[in-house]
N, C-alpha and C positions, 0 to 999 in steps of 0.2 A: 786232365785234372777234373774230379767231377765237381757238380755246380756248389754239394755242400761244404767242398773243402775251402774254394774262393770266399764262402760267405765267413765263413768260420775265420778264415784269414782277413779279410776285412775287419770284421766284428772285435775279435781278441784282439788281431795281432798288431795290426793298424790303428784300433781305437777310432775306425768311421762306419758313420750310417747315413744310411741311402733316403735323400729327398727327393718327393718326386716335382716336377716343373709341372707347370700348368699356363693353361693360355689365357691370356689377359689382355686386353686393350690396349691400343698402343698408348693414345693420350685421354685422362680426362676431363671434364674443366671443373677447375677450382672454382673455389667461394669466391674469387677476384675476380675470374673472369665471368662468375654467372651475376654479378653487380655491376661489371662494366657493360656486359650485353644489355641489362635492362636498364642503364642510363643512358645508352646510345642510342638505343628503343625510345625512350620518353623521351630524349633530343630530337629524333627522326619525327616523331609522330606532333610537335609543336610547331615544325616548317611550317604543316599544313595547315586548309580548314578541314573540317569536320567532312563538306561534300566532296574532297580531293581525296580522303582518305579510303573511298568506298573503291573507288581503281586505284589504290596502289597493291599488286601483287608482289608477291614473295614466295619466289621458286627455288625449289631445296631437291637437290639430287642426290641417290647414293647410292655407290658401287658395292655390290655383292660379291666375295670372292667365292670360286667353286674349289674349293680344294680335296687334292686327294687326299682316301682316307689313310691315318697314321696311325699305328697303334704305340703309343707312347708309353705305355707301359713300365714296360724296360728301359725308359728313358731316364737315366736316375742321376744324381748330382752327389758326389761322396764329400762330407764334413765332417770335420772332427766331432766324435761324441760327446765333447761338453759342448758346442758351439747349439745353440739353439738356431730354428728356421726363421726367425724374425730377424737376427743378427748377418744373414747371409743377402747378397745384394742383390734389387729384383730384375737387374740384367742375369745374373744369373740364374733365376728361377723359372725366367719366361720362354716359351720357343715361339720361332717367329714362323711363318708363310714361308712360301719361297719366293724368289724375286718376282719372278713372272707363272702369273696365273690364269687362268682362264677368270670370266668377271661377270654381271650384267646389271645394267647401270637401271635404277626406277629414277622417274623423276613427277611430280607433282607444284602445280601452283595453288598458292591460298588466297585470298584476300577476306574483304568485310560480307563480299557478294556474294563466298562460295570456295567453291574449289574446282579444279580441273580432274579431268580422271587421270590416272596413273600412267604414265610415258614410259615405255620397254624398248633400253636401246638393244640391241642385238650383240650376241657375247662376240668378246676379243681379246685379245692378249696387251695387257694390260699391267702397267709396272706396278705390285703392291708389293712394295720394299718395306719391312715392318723394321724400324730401326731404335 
């Protein structure tokens, strides 16, 4: 069957069109949660005095996933033609990782003093489950 008859058939016969998915963050934070980090910040930061404050570090890590490359192109999602892409759910819109991937982890500390240089852990197989 060639590729214009499938479309054709889709398009009339079916009454669906093709969305394509796109990749997207798994979480990210809310207005709630960026008010609650910076209350628990100005709670954290009154424990102290002002000269405590100059050693206290904050060390923040993050894993880089290596993935291979996908051409997603063709990756397409069929809805009915009146159904708009707003109205369809973002589980289904999203593709995820795969379970296990190749990774490599940066890590950095901050404080009032300064900062440390950039810490490279060494790649590994590593669970990023995108759920």
């Amino acid at each position: 069957m060639s590729q214009s008859s499938v479309v054709r058939i889709i398009h009339r016969d079916l009454d669906l069109k093709c969305l394509k998915s796109r990749r997207a963050q798994e979480t990210l934070l809310t207005e709630a949660n960026c008010r609650a980090r910076l209350n628990h910040s100005k709670q954290l930061l009154e424990r102290y005095s002002d000269s405590d404050v100059d050693f206290i570090w904050f060390i923040d890590e993050k894993v880089f996933m290596v993935a291979t490359p996908k051409n997603a192109q063709n990756d397409c999602l069929y809805a009915l033609a009146a159904v708009k892409k707003r109205d369809v759910t973002a589980e289904r819109l999203v593709r995820t990782r795969a379970t296990f991937c190749q990774s490599l982890m940066v890590l950095v500390g901050v404080s009032k003093l300064g900062y440390t240089h950039l810490g490279l852990v060494a790649p590994s197989s590593v669970n990023c489950t995108v759920s």
